[in-house]
N, C-alpha and C positions, 0 to 999 in steps of 0.2 A: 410260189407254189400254192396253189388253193388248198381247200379243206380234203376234198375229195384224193386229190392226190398224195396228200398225207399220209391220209389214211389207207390207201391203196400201199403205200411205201412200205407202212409200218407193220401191214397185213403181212406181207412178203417177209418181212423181217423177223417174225413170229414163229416162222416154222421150225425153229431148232431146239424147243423146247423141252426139258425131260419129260418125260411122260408122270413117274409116282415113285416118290425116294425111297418109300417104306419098305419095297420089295427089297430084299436086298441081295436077291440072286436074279433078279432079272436084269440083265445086262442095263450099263447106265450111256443111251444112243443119245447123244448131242450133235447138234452140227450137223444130221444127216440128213437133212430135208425132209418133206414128208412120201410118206408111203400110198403111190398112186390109193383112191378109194375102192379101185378095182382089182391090185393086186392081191392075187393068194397068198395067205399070213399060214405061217408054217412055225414059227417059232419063236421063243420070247423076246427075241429081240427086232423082228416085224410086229409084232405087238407093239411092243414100246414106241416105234416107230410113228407107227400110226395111230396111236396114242397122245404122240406130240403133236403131231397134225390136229388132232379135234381138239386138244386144247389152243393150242393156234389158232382154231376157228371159233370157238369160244372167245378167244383173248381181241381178235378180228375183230368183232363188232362189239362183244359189250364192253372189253377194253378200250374199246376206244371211242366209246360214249354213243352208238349206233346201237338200241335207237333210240335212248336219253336226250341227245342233244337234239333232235328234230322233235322228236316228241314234245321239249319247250318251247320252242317254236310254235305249237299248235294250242300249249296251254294258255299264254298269255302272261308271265312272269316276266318274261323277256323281252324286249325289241330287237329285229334281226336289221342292220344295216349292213350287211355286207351283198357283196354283189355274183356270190356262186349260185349261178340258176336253179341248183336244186333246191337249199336252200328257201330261195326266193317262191318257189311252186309250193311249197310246204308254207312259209309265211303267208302267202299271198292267198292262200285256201284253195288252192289250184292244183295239185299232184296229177304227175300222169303218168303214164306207165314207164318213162324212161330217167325219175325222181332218183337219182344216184342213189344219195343217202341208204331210202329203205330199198332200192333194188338191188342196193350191193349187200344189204343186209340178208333180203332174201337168199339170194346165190351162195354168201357165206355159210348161212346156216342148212343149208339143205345140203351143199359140200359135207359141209361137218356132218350131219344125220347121215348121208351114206358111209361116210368111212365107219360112223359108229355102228351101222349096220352089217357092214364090212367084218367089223371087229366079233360082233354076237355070233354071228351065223360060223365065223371059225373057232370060236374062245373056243369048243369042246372037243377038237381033234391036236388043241396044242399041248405035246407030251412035256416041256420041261417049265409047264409051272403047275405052282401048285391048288389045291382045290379053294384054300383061302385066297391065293393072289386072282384066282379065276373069279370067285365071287368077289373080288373086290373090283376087279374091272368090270365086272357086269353091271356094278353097284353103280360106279361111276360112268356109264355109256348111258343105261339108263335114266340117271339125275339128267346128266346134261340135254341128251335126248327132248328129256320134260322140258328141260328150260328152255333151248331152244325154241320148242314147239308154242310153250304160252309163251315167248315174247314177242313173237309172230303174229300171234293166234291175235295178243291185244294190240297191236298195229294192222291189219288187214280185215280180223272178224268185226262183227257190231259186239258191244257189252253183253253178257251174260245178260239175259232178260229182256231183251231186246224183243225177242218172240216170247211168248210166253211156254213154248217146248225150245227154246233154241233151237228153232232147226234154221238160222243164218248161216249163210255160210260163213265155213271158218277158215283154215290152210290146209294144204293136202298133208295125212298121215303118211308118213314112208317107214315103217317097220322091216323092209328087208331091201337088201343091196338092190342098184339099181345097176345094170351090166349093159354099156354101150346104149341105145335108146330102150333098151327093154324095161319096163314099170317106169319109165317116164307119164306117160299120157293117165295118168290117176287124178279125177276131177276134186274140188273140195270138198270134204267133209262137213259137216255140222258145225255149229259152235258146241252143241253137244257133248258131241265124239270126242272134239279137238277135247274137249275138258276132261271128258273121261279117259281117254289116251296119255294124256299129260299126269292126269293124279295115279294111273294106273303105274308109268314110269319113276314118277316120284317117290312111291312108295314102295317100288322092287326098289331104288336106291336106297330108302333107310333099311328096310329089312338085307341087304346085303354089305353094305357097305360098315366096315368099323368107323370110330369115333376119336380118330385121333386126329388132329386139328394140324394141317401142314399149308403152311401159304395157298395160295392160288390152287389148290386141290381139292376135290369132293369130299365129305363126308356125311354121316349120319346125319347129324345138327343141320348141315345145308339142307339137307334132304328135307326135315323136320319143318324149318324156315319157311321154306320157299311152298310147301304144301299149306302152311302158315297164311301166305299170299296169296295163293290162289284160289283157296278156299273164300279168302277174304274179298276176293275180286269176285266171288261169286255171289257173295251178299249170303253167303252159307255159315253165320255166324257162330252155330255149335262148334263144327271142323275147326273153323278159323282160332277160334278162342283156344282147343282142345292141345293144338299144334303150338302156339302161342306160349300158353301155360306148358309145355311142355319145356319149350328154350326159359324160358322162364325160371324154374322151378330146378332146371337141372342145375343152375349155379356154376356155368361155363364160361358166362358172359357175363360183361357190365361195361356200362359209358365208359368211354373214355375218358379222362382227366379234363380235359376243355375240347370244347366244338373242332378248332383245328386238327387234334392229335389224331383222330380217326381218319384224315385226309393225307394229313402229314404224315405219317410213321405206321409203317407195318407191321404187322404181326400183333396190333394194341387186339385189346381185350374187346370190342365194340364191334370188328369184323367176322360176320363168321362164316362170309363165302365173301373171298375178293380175285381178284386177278393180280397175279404178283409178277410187278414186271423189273424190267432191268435195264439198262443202258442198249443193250442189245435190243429188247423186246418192247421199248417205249410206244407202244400208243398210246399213252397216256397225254402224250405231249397233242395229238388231233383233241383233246377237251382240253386243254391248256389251251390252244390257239383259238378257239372259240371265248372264250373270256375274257383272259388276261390281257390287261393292257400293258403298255410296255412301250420305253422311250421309240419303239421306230413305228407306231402306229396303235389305233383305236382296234379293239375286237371285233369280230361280228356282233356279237349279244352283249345287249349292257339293259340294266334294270328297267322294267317297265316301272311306270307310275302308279297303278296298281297293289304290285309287290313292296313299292316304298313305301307306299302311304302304309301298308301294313307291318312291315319290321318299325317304321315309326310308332305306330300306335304299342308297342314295346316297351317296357320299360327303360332307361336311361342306364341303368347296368347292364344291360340283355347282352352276352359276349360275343353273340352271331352277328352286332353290330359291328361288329372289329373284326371277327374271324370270316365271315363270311363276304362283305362287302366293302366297299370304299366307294367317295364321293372325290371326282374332279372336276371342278368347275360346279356346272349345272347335271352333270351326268354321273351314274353310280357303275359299278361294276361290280362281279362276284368276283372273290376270292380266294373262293374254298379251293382251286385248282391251281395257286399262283406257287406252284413249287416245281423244279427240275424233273422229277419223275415222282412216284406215287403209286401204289397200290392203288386198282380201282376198285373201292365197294361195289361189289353185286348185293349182297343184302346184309342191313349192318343192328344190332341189339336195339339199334332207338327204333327202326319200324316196327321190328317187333309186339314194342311198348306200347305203341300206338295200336296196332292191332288189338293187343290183349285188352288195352282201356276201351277201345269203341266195339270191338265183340261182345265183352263182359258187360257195357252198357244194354247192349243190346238184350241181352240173355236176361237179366232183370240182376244180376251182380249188385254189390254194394257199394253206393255211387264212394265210397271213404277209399275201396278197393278202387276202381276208375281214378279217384284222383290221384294216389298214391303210382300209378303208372307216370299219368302227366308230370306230376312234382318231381320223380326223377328224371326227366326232360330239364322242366323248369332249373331245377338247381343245378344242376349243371353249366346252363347257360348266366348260372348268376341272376336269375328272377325270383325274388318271391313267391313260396310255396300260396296254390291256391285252397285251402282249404273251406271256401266259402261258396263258392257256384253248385247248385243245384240245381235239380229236374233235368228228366233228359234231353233237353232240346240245350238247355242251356251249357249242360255238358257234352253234346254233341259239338257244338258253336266253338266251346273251349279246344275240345282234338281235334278238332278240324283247322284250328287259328296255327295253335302251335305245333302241330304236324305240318304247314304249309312253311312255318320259319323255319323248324330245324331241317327236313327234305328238300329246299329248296334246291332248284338248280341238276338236281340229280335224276330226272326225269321220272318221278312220282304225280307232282301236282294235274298232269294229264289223263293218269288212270287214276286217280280219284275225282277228279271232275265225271270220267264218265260212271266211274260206278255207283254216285252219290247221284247223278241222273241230274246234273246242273241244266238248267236255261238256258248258259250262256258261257261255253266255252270259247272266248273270245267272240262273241255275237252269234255262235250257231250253239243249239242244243246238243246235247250228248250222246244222240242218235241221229244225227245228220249225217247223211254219206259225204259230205264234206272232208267228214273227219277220217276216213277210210284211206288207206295207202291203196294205188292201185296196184293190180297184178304185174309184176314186170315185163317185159318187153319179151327178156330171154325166158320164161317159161311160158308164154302163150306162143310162142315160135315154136316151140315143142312139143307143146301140149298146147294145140286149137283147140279144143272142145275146154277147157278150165274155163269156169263162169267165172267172169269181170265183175268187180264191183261198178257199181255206179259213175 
């Protein structure tokens, strides 16, 4: 069974998922599949329902490493030998518009954005929940909403600054249900728009949503986080920093015990948005089958030379050389996903960190405060505290080395290649339509007039 159909598998398998434990007079719907996007929602427990469903479609693609794992493919960390054509059009610098990968990510997530639209547009005629449980589902239609929209937006749009108003195109906004073809044919947006539509959602989820921290669930902190990154992705380092120090500061989070524990074992202190899966809801196992090696064959992805020559230049204690990697023969492979099932990080305390030290760099901070981010990286992984690099270029060099060792594999190193405005994302610049997903097949069949990337 190839990757694709894996992952198709395991989508399907995802729909039975509870919607949010906290409520706890809203009825607990498991097992019942999900709630057409089009059905009228009448009561709390068609909420719930279709509740399940968009974290299903949440769990859908970023569960199951879409679009992480192709995204590495483009970054150059990895060599792809495997032989799924999509895949291969993503390796090969070649996408078109029938690219599995991100075309099934598209359809996922814009599934998901209507049922969530689905959800807003009824939340205020449903009489048996209450006005908390009402803002907290708004809270969390909205976060996801956001996220969906920028994971998109950075797989299809050009980077943030690209133009200098962004006015590239970015993905289509969809803010209210879509009924049978009707608000189908809505062209792209901005990259603009796409930005200000995303932080505008992200921040009705912190402002609605409470702060109690439940597996695979939304909360404040994610919301916090995640406006964190995209601020960050915008080269808007006041925000970035601002949100940063916020998780920061609140004293919610910290590393994990060692580099694996965060991969390995759920609920650790270092996650604070994941997807929490289960034997039932394993797509976890579609990024497992892209790495891992294993007595009945080689992976698709095993370590570019590149990536080695740089965990080498590592210190000889560095523990991501043991937790992250192994070498067979002449060949390396990641490790960080070599376990039965797993929680998968959506965004975890060590980005964070990194944010907070190269925003604060940026902002003129005190490079002692910058190091003090890295060194809790560093010591963690068993390195040597750096307290001796200065100037900012050369503390720049530093969070950019060891943000590329501890993020590895998780589909970061491609959206900092393009937001740091690289040369040479595997031989093309970081504004090459190369690097551009194209439109899918099924939404220009619906929508002719959506302008194609390149």
């Amino acid at each position: 069974m190839n990757t694709i159909s894996i992952i198709r598998l395991f989508s399907i398998a995802l729909a039975g998922l509870l919607f949010f434990n906290s409520c706890t007079d809203v009825l607990d719907v498991r097992n019942e599949g999900q709630l057409s996007t089009e059905a009228a929602l009448s009561d709390a427990r068609s909420v719930n329902v279709a509740m399940s469903g968009i974290y299903s479609s949440l769990q859908g693609s970023l569960g199951s490493g879409i679009p992480a794992s192709p995204s590495e493919a483009l970054a150059g960390d990895i060599v792809y030998a495997g032989s799924d054509y999509g895949y291969l059009e993503i390796w090969n610098q070649n996408m078109s518009l029938f690219t599995p990968s991100f075309s099934g990510f598209w359809d996922n997530s814009y599934r998901g954005i209507n049922a969530i639209n689905n959800v807003l547009a009824s939340l205020p005629d449903i009489k048996d929940l209450t006005d908390a449980q009402k803002s907290q589902i708004e809270g969390e239609c909205k976060f996801i909403r956001g996220v969906m929209t920028f994971e998109m937006l950075r797989i299809w749009g050009h980077q943030y600054g690209h133009r200098a108003d962004n006015s590239q195109p970015g993905v289509i906004i969809r803010t209210a249900p879509t009924r049978g073809t009707n608000g189908l044919a809505i062209g792209r947006s901005s990259v603009a728009d796409c930005y200000k539509q995303v932080i505008e959602d992200l921040k009705a989820g912190e402002s609605l949503m409470n702060d109690t921290k439940r597996d695979g669930y939304a909360n404040k902190s994610a919301a916090q986080a995640y406006l964190a990154r995209v601020y960050f992705q915008m080269n808007d380092h006041a925000n970035a920093y601002a949100y940063a120090d916020l998780i920061k500061k609140g004293g919610k989070f910290s590393l994990a015990t060692t580099p694996r524990d965060v991969f390995y074992k759920g609920g650790n202190t270092e996650s604070i948005f994941q997807m929490a899966l289960t034997t039932q809801t394993n797509s976890f196992g579609a990024i497992r089958g892209m790495y891992q090696k294993t007595a009945f064959g080689e992976p698709p992805f095993t370590i570019s030379k590149d990536f080695a020559d740089a965990i080498d230049a590592s210190p000889a204690s560095d523990l991501r050389k043991q937790h992250y990697i192994k070498q067979s023969g002449s060949t390396r492979y990641c490790t960080k996903f070599d376990t039965l099932i797993a929680n998968v990080n959506v965004i975890r305390y060590a980005e964070i960190l990194f944010i907070h030290a190269e925003a604060g760099l940026e902002l003129g901070k005190p490079e002692s405060e910058v190091l003090a981010d890295v060194n809790l990286i560093r010591k963690r992984a068993n390195v040597p505290e750096d307290n001796s690099t200065t100037g900012k270029a050369a503390l720049l060099d530093l969070i950019g080395k060891e943000r590329r060792l501890e993020m590895c594999f998780e589909g970061d190193r491609f959206h900092y290649l393009k937001r740091t405005k690289s040369s040479s994302i595997r031989g093309l610049a970081w504004n090459d339509n190369k690097l551009l997903a194209k439109i899918p097949s099924s939404e220009v069949s619906g929508n002719p007039g959506i302008e194609l990337n390149p």
